[in-house]
ZAVOMAR-516493 format. One record per atom (N, C-alpha, C, O, CB): x, y, z. Coordinates in steps of 0.05 Angstrom, whole numbers, plus 5000, padded with zeros to 4 digits. Glycine has a CB too. Layout:
XYZ ...
END
This chain:
359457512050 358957472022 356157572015 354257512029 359257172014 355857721993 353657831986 351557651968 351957631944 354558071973 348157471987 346857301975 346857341947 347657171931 344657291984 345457681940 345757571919 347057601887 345957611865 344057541920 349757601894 351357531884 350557231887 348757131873 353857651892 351357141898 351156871902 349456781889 350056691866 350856791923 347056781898 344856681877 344256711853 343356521841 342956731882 344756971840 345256961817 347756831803 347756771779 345057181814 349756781820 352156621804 351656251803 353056091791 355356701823 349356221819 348355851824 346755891802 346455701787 346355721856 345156191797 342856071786 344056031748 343355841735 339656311792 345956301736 347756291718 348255981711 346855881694 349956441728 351255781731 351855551735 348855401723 348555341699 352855521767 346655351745 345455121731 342955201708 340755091710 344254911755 343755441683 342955441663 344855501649 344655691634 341155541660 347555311650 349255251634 349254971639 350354841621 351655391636 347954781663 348654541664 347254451694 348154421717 351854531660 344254411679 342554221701 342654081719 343153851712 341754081695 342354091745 342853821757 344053811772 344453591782 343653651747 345154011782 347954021794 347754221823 347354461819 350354151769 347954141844 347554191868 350554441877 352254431895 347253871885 349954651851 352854771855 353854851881 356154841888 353254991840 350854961900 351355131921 352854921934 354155061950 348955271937 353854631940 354854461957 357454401942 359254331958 352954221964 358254411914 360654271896 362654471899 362454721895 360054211862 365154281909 367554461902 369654401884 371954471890 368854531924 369154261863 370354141850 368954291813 369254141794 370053821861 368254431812 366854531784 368054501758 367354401736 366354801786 370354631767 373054571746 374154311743 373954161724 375554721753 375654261772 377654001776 375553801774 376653581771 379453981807 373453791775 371753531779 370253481757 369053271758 369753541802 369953641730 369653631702 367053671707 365653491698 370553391685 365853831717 362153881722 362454021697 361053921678 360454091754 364154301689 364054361663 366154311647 368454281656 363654591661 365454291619 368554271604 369554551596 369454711615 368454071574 370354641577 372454911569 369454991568 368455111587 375254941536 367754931544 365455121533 364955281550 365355521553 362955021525 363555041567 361055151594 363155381605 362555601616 359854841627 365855291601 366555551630 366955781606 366356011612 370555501658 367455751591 367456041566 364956211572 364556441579 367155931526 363155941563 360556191565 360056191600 358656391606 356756081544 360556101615 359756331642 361056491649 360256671663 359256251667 364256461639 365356781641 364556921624 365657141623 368256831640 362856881606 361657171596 360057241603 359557481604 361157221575 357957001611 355257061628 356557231661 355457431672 353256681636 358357111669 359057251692 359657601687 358557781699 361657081705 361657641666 362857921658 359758131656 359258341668 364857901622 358357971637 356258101627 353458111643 351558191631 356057991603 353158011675 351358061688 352658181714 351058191732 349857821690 355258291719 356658361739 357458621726 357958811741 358558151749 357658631705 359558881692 362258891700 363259081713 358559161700 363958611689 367158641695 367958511674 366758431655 368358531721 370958491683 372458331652 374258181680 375558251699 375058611618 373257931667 376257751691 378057791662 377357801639 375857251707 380857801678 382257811663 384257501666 383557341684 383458081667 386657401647 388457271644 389157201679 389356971685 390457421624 389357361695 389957271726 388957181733 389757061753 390257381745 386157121726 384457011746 383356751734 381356631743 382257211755 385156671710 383856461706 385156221711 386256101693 382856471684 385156141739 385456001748 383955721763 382755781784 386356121753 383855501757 381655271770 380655381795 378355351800 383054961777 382455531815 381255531848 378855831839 376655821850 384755631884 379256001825 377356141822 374456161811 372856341806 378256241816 374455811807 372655801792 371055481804 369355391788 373955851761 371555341823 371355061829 368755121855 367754911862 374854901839 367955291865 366755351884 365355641881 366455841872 368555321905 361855601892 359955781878 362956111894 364256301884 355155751897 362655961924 364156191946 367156331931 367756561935 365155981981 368856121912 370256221906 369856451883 370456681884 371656061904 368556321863 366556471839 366656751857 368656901857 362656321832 364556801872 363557011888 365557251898 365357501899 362456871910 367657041907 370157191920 371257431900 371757671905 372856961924 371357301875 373257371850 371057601844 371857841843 373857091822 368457551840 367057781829 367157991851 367958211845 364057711819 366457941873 366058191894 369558281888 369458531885 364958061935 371858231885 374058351886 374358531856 375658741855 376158131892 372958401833 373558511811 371558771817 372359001813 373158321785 369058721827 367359021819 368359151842 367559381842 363559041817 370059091867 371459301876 373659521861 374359761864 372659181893 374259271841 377359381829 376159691810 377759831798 379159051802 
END
């Protein structure tokens, strides 16, 4: 997994929402750390600091509940 990707996707996460020990949570979605908003605006913060578009497929809770899964999804989209 590429750091930093990573780090930039923790650091994104906690300036949408303080406090939060994302690099360890795997529950982001399922565990209500964000509600709809927060995840609206970090998929745009994500699109718009990665240069991609997630699309309708990928919006799914497991793609989004874990920094590693986050990560997964972007390294596959800027492959795509």
């Amino acid at each position: 997994m590429n750091n930093a990707i990573k780090d930039k996707v923790i650091e994104i996460l906690s300036s949408i929402k303080s406090g939060v020990d994302f690099a360890n949570e795997d529950q982001i979605v399922t565990g209500g750390i964000l509600d709809s908003i927060d995840i609206t605006e970090f998929i745009t913060a994500l699109e718009e600091e990665f240069d991609i578009e997630i699309g309708m497929e990928y919006m799914e809770n497991e793609n989004f509940d874990s920094v590693d899964a986050i990560c997964e999804m972007v390294e596959e989209l800027q492959e795509a």
